[in-house]
N, C-alpha and C positions, 0 to 999 in steps of 0.2 A: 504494500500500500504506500501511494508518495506521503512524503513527508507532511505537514497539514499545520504550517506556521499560526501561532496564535497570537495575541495583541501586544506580548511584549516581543515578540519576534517580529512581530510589523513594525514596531518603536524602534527594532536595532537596526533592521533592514534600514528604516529612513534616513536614520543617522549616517548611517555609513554611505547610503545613496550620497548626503550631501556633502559627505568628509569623511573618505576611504582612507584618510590616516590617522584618527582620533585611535589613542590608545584606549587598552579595556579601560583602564580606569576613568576615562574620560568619559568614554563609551558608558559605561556602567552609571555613573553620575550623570548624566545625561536621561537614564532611562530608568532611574532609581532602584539600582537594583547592588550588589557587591560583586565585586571582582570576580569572585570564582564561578559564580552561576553566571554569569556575564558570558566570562571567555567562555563554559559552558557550552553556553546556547549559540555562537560564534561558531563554533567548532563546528555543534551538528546543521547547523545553515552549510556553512562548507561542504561536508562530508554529505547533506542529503544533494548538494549541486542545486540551491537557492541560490548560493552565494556563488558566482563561478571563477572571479578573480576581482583583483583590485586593479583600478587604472587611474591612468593623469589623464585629465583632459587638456591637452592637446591646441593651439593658437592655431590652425590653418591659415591664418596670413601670414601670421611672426616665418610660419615654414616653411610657405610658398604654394602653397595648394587649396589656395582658397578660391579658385572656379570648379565649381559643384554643376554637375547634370546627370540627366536619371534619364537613362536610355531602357527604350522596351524592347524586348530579345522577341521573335520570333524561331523556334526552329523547325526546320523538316519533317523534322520527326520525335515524337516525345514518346519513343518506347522505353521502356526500364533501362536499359544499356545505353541509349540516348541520352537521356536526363544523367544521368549518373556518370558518364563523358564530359557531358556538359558542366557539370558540380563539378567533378574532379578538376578540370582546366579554368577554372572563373576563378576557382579560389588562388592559383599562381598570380593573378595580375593584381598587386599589390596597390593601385591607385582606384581600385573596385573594393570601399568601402561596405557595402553590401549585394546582397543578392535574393532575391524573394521569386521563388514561384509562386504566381499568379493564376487564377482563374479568371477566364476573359479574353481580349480579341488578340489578347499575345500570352507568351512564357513566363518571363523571366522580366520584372524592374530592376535594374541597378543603380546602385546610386555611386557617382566614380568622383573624384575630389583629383585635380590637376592644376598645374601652378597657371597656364592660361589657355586660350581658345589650340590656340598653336600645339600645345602638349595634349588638349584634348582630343583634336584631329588625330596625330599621330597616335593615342593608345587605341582610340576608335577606330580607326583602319585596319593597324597593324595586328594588335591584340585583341580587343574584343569582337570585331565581322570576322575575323578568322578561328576563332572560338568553335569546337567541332556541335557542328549540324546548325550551327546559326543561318539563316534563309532571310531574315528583315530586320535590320536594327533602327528603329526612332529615338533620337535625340532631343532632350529638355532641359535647353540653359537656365541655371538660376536666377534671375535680377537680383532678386533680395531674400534671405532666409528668414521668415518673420519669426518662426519658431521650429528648432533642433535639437528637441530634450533629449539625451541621452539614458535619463533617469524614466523608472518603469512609476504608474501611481502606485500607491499603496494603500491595500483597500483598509477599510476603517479608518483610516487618519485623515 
């Protein structure tokens, strides 16, 4: 049975959603609770794969990758060996911060982050239309990112 987070495991989840380096005791004070049962409950969030790593978020301008577009994949063919072709080679092109299959008049959304139009042309030809069984790719420049949560809600809070 998956694991079934309860509302101070909503509380820690949060915390950490907004500051993935708060130590337990910070962490713990934060959610009123002591240290041991803290780290505790931390641990089985981990171990159940709630929690699946910690990250920095990241400048895309300060790094140069701040032209975002979200191209629709059509392919030829979506049989199981198809699809799973296709997953295995998306995941090598490193400026393809996502990838979702979709249900609808295409495959596959990507969302791909490149430092300008010039670098986006080039992964878009070279790397992702040559992508195995790709058949139609549409591209959709960003203007403005109005909103890019990274963080998941979390229910009851």
């Amino acid at each position: 049975m998956p694991y079934q987070p309860d509302r101070i495991d909503f509380k820690i989840l949060s915390e950490l959603q907004a500051s993935g380096r708060l130590t337990i005791v910070e962490l713990a004070r934060r959610i009123s609770l002591t240290k041991t049962p803290c780290s505790e409950r931390v641990r089985q969030l981990e171990k159940a794969g709630v929690i699946r790593g910690y990250h920095a978020e990241l400048d895309p301008v300060i790094l140069g990758a701040a032209h975002i577009a979200f191209v629709q994949i059509v392919l030829r063919s979506t049989t199981a060996k198809d699809l799973q072709r296709f997953n295995t080679a998306v995941k090598a092109i490193p400026e393809v911060l996502s990838c979702h299959m979709v249900a609808g008049n295409f495959d596959y959304l990507l969302k791909v982050h490149t430092r300008d139009i010039n670098h986006y042309r080039d992964v878009l030809g070279n790397r992702i239309s040559v992508l195995p069984g790709v058949l139609q790719t549409h591209s959709f420049v960003v203007m403005e990112s109005v909103k890019d949560e990274t963080s998941l809600p979390i229910p009851g809070l």
